[in-house]
C-alpha positions as CSV (number, residue, x, y, z in Angstrom):
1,X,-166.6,-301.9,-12.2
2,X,-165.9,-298.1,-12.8
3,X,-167.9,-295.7,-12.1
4,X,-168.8,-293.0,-14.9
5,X,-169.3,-289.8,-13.4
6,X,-171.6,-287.7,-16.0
7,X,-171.5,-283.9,-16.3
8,X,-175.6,-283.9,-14.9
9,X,-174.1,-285.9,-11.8
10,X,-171.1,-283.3,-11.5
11,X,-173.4,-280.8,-11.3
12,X,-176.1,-282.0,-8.8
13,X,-172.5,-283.2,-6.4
14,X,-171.5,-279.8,-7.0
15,X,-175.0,-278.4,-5.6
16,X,-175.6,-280.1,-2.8
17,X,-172.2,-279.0,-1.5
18,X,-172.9,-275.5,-2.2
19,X,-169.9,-275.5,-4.7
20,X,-169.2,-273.2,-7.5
21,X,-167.7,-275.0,-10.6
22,X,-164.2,-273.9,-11.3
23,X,-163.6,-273.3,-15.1
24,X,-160.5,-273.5,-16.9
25,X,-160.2,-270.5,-17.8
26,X,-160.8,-268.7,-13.6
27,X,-158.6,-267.9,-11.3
28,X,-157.3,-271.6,-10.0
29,X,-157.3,-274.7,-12.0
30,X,-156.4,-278.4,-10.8
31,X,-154.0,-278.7,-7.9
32,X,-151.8,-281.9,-7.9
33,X,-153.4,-282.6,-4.3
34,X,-155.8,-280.7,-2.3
35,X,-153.3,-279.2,0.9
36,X,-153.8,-279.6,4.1
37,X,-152.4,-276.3,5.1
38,X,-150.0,-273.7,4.3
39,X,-147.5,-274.8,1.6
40,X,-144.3,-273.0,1.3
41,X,-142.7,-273.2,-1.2
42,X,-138.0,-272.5,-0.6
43,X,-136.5,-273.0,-3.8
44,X,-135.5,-270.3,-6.5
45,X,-138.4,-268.2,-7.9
46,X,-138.1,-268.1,-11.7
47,X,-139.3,-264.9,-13.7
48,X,-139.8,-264.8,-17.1
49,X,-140.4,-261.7,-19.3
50,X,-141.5,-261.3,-22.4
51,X,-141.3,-257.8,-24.2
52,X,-144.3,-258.9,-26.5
53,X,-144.1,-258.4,-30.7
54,X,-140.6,-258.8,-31.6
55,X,-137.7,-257.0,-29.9
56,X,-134.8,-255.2,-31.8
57,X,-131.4,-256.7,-30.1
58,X,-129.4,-254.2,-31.8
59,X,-131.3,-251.3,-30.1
60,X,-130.5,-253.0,-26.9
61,X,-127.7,-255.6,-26.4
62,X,-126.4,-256.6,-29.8
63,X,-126.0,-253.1,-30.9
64,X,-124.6,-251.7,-34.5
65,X,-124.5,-248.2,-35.0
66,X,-124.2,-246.5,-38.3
67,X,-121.1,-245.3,-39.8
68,X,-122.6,-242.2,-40.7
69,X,-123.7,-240.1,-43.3
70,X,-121.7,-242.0,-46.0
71,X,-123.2,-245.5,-44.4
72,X,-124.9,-247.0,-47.7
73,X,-127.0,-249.3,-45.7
74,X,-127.1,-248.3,-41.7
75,X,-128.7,-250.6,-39.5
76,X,-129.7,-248.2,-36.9
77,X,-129.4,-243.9,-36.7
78,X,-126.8,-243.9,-33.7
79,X,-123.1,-243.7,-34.7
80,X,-121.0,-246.6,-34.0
81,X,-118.7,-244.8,-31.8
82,X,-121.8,-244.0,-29.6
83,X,-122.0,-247.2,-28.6
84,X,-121.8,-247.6,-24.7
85,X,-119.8,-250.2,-23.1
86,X,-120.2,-251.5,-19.3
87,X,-117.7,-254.0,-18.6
88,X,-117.9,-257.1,-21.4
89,X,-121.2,-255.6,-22.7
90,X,-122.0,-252.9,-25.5
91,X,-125.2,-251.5,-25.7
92,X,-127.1,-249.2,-27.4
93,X,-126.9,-245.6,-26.5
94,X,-130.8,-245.3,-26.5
95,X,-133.3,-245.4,-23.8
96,X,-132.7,-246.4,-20.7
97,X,-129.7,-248.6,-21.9
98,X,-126.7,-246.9,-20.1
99,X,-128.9,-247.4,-16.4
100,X,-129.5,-250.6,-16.8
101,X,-126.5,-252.3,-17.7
102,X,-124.4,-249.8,-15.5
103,X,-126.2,-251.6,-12.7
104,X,-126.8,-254.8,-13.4
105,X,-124.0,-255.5,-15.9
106,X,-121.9,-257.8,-13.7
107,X,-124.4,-259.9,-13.1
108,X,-126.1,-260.2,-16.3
109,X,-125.3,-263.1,-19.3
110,X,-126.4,-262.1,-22.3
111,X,-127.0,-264.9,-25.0
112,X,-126.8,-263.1,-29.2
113,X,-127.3,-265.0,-32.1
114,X,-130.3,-267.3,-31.2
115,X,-132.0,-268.5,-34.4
116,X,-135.7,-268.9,-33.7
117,X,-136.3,-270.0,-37.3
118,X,-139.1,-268.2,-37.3
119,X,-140.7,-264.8,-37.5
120,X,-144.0,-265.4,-36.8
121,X,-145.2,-264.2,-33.8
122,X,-147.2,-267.1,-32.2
123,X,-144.6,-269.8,-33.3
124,X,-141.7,-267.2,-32.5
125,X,-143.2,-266.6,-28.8
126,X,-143.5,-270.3,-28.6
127,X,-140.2,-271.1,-29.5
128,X,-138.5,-268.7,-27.3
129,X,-140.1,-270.1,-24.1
130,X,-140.5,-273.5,-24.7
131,X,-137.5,-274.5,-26.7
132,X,-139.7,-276.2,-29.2
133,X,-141.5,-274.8,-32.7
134,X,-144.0,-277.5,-32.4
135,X,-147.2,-276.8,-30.9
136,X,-147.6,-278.2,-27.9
137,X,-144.4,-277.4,-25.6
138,X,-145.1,-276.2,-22.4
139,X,-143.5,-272.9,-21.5
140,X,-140.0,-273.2,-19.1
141,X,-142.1,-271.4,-16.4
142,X,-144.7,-274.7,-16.4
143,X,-141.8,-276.7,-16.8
144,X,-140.1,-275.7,-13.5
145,X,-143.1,-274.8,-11.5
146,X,-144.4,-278.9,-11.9
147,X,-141.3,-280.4,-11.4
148,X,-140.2,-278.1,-8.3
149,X,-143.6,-276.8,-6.9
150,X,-146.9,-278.3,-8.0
151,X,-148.5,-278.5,-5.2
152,X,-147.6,-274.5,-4.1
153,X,-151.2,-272.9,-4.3
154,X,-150.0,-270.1,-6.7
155,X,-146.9,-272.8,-8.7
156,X,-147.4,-270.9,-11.9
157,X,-148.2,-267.1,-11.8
158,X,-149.1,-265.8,-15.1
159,X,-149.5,-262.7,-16.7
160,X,-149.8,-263.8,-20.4
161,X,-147.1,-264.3,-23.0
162,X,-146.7,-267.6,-23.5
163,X,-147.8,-270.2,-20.3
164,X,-149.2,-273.2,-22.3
165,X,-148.5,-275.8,-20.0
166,X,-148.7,-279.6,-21.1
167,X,-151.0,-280.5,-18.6
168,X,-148.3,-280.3,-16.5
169,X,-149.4,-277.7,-14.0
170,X,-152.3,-275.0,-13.7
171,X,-151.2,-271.6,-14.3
172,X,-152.8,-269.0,-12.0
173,X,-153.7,-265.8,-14.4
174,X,-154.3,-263.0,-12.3
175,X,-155.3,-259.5,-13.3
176,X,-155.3,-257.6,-10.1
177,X,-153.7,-258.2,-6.7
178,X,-157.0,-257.5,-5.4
179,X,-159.0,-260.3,-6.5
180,X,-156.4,-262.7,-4.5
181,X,-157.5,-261.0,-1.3
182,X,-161.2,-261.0,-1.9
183,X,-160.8,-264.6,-2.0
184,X,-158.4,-264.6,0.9
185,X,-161.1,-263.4,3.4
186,X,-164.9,-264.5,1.8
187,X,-166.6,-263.6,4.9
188,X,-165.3,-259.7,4.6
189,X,-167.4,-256.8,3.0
190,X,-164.1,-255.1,2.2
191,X,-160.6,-257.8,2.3
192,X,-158.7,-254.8,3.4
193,X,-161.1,-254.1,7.2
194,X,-161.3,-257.1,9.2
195,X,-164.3,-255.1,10.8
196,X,-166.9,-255.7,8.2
197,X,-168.2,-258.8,7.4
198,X,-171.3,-260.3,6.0
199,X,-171.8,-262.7,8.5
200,X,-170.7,-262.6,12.4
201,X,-167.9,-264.4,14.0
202,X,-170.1,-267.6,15.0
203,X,-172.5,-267.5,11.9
204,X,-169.2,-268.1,9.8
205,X,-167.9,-270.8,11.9
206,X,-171.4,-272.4,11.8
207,X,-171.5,-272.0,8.1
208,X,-167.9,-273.8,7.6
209,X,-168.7,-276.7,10.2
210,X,-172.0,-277.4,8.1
211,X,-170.2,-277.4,5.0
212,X,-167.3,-279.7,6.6
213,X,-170.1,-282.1,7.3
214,X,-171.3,-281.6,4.1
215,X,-168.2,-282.5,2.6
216,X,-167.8,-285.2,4.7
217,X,-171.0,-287.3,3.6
218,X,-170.2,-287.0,-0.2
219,X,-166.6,-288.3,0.2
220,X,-167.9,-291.2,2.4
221,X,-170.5,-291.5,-0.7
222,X,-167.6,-291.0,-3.5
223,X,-166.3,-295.0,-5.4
224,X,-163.8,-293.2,-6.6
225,X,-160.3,-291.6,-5.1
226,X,-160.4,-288.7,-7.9
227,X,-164.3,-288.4,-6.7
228,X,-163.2,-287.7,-3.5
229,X,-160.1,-285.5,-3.7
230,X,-162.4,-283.2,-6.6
231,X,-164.5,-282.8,-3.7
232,X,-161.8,-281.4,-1.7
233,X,-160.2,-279.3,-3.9
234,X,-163.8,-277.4,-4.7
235,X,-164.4,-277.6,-1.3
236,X,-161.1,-275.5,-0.7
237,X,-161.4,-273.0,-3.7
238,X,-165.1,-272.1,-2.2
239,X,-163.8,-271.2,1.4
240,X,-160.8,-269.6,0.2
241,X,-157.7,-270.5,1.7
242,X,-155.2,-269.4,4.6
243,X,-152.3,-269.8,1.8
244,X,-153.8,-266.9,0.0
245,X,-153.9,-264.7,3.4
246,X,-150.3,-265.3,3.6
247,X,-149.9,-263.3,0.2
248,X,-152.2,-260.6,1.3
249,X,-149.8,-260.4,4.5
250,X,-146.6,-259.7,2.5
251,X,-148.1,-257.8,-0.3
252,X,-146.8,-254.3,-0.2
253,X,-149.5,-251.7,1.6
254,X,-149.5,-249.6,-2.2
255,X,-149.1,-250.7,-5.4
256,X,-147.7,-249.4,-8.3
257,X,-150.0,-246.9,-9.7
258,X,-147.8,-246.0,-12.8
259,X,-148.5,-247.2,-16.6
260,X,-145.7,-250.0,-16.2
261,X,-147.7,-252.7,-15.7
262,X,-144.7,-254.9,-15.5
263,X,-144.0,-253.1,-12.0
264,X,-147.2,-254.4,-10.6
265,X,-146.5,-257.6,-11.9
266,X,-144.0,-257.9,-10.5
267,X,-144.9,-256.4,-7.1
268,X,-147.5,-259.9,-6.7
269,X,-144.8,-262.2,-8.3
270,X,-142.3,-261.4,-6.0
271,X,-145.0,-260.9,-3.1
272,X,-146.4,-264.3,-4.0
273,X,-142.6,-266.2,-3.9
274,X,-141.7,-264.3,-0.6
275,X,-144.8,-265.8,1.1
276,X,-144.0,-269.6,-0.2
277,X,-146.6,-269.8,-3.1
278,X,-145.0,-269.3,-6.1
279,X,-142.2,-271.0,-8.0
280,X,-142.8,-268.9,-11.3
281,X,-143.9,-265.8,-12.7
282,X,-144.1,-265.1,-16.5
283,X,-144.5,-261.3,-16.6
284,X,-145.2,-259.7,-20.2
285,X,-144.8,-256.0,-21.6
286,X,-146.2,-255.2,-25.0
287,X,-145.8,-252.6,-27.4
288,X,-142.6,-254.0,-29.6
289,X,-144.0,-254.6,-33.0
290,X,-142.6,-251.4,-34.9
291,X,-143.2,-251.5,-38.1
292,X,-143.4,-247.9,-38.4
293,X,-141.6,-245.2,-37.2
294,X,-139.5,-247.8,-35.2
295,X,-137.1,-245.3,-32.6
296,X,-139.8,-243.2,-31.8
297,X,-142.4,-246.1,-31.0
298,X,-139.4,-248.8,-29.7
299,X,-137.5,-246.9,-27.5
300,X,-139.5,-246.0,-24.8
301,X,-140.6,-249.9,-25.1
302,X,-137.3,-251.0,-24.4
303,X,-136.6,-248.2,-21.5
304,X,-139.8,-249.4,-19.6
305,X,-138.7,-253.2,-20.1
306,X,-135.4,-252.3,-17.8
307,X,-137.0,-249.8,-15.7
308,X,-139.8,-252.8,-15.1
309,X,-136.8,-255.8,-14.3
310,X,-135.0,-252.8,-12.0
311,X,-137.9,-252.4,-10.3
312,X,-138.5,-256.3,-10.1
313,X,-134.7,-256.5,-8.7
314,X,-134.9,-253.7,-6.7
315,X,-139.0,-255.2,-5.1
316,X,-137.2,-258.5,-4.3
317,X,-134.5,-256.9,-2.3
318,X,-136.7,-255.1,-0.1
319,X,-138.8,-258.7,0.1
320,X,-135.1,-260.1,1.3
321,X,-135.2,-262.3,-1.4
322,X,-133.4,-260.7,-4.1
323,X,-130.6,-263.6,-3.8
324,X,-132.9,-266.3,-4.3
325,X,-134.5,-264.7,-8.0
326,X,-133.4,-265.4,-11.6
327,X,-134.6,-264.0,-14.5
328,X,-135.0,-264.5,-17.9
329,X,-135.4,-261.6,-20.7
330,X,-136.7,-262.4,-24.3
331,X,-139.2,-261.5,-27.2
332,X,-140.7,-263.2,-30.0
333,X,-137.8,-262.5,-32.3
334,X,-135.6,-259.7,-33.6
335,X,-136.3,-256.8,-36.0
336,X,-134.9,-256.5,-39.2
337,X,-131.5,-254.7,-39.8
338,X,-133.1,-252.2,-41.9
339,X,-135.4,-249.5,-42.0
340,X,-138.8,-250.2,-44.3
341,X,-140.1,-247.4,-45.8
342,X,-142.1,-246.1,-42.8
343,X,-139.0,-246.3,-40.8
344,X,-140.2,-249.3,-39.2
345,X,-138.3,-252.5,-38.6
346,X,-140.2,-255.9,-39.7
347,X,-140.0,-259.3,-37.8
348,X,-136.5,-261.1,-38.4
349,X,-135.6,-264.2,-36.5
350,X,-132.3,-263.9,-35.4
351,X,-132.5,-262.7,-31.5
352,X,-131.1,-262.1,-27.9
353,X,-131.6,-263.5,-24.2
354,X,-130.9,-261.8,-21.4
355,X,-130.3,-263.7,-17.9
356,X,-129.4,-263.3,-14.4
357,X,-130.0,-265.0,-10.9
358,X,-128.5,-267.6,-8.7
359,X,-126.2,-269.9,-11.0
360,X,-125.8,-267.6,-13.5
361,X,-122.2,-266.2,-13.7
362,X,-122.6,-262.7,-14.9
363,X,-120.5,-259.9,-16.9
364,X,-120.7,-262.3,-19.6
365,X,-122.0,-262.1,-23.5
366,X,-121.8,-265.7,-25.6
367,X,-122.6,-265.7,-29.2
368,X,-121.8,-263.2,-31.6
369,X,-124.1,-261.3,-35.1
370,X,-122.2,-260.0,-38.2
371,X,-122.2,-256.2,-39.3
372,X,-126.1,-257.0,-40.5
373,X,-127.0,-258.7,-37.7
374,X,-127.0,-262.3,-38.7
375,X,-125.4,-265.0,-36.6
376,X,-121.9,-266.6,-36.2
377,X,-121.9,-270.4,-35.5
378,X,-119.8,-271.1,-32.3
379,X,-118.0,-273.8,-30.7
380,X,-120.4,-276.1,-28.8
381,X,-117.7,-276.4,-25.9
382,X,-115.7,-272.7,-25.9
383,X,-118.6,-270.5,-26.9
384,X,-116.1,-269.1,-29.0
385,X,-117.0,-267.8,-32.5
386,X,-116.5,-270.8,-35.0
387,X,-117.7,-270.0,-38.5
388,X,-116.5,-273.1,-40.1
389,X,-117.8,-276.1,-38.2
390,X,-119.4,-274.4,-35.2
391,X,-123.1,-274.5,-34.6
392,X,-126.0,-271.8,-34.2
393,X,-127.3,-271.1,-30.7
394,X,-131.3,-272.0,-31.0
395,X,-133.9,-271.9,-28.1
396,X,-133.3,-275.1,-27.2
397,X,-130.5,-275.0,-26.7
398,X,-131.0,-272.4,-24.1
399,X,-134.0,-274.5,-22.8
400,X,-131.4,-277.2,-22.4
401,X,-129.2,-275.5,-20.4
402,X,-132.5,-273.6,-18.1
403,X,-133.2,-277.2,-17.2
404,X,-130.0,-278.0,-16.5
405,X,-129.8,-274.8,-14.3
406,X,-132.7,-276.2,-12.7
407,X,-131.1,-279.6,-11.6
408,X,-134.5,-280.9,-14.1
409,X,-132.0,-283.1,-16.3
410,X,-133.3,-286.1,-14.7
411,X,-136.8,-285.0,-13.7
412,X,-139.3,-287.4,-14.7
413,X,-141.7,-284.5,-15.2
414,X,-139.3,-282.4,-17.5
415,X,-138.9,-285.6,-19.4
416,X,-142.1,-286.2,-20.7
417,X,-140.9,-283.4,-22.9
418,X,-137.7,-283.9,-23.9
419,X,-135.0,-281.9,-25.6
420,X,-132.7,-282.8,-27.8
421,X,-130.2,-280.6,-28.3
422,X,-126.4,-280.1,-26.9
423,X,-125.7,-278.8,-23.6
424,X,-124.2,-275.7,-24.0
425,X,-122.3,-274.4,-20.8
426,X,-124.3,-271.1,-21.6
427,X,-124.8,-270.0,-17.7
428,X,-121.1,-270.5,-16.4
């Protein structure tokens, strides 16, 4: 006969171990098993990020410049023959542009044309990093981070965008570094000196063995295997855990004071992977939604979007582990290829990706927009441009060729949510 455990019955397990009750919404959710010790994680660390409220690809890497004063209908203020170029990529001569793809140009992919089919933000956002409109679809971050890393105490590092996850996996939200340490040494007044503590040396180890024991008489008590291993895992997230010292051990001494918060992010995503953790990191920057005065107000968006992936490129070398990191670069949708009235751009769904890592063969631009920024079908094999029976480059199929980047095609976990749609040889 099953058991039925109640939530009154929860709670008075809960007490009697001196356990706090871990919400869904906290630090640490469900871990696939409760770990014996250190996990480290050796595969590829996987970064998303999402320039939040609707990018403009033709202020970036799709660009069109204006033919000038005579231009009846320009779709930006820069003059076409401004346009920089950086080995098979244009971009736009604004912002920091000219940097970024001077430097990372030969190793970046860049994916135009992708029809989201929408231009709303939520189902845009969705779309982009799940592969699916439906609600529902976990994010490619969850995706990966279940099917390569569940059990790594820190799979699924996220900083918002878009990390629903299916059930698949917990995502770890964090909003400061320091909150990791803290739990990373309980028994410390201040994580940072080892010196101060709330209880001595033997008190603490006292304290542990008696809450050992304790945990030992309620598992012997527990009917049920889930009983038992729920134990465990409040057990650990009470103590705090040796994984989470390891990340205090590699994070950098300072962190990034500056108002780039995708820097920091990206100092704990990359400080997270480096100490076997982590498998993914979604990392989010706002501030794109320009419906009104769009070059002063989007600009310096996009310019602290590729100072934020230099800086996440340029943190993972001095980790060592700049070889073993591929990101992804995306937004809700595009921006119209207009100017409204306010000199804003509104939401349009015709958008870029932007890609680079391990796998990922770079110098390389597939897909192609008209003069007015809408797309050209291609050839599903070639890539090449093929208005007449070629097809249009959606999210999933991008999602179909991440997973198959991956090595998920046949990953039992990646296929309780399939995708449908043509493999595109988008990354080689």
């Amino acid at each position: 006969m099953t058991k039925q455990l109640d939530r009154r019955d929860f709670l008075k397990m809960c007490s009697a171990a001196s356990l706090g009750v871990v919400g869904a919404g906290s630090l640490f959710g469900p871990r696939t098993a409760a770990a014996a010790g250190p996990t480290s994680y050796q595969g590829l660390l996987w970064v998303t990020v999402h320039a939040s409220g609707g990018w403009d690809p033709t202020s970036f890497c799709d660009p069109k410049g204006s033919q000038g004063v005579d231009d009846p209908a320009p779709v930006n203020k820069y003059l076409a023959d401004t346009i920089g170029v950086a080995g098979a990529h244009r971009y736009a001569p604004v912002a920091g542009n000219q940097a970024f793809f001077e430097k990372y140009g030969a190793k970046l992919l860049v994916v135009n044309g992708i029809d989201t089919a929408t231009n709303g933000h939520d189902s845009g956002t969705r779309n982009v990093w799940s592969g699916k409109l439906p609600e529902g679809y976990p994010a490619f971050s969850a995706v990966v981070a279940a099917s390569l890393g569940p059990e790594a105490p820190l799979s699924f590092l996220s900083n918002g965008g878009y990390d629903v996850t299916g059930s698949l996996v917990a995502p770890t939200r964090v909003g400061s570094p320091s909150v990791l340490t803290k739990l990373a040494w309980p028994n410390r007044i201040d994580p940072d000196k080892p010196e101060g503590t709330y209880h001595s040396v033997d008190t603490w180890d006292r304290v542990q063995s008696a809450r050992a024991e304790r945990l030992g008489r309620l598992q012997a008590a527990a009917k049920l295997p889930r009983e038992s291993k729920s134990l465990s895992l409040l057990y650990s997230a009470r103590l705090g855990s040796s994984d989470l010292r390891l990340l205090s051990d590699v994070l950098p001494a300072t962190l990034d004071t500056s108002n780039n918060g995708l820097k920091r992010q990206a100092q704990l995503a990359v400080a997270a992977y480096k100490a076997g953790l982590a498998v993914s990191a979604n990392l989010t920057i706002g501030g794109f939604d320009t419906h009104g005065n769009h070059d002063q107000n989007h600009f310096p968006r996009m310019q602290a979007l590729t100072e934020g992936v230099d800086f996440l490129m340029e943190e993972a070398a001095r980790q060592g582990v700049a070889d073993k990191v591929v990101v992804i670069i995306g937004s809700d949708f595009g921006r119209t290829p207009w100017y409204n009235e306010g000199n804003g751009k509104d939401h349009w769904s015709i958008t870029s990706m932007a890609f680079m890592g391990p796998g990922i063969t770079g110098n390389r631009v597939v897909g192609t927009t008209d003069a007015y920024h809408k797309p050209i079908a291609v050839d599903p094999e070639t890539l090449e441009p093929d208005p007449a029976s070629g097809i249009r480059i959606t999210p999933e199929h991008v999602h179909k060729a991440l997973r198959h980047l991956a090595a998920l095609d046949l990953n039992p976990v990646a296929q309780r949510f399939p995708l449908n749609a043509a493999l595109l040889p988008l990354f080689t």
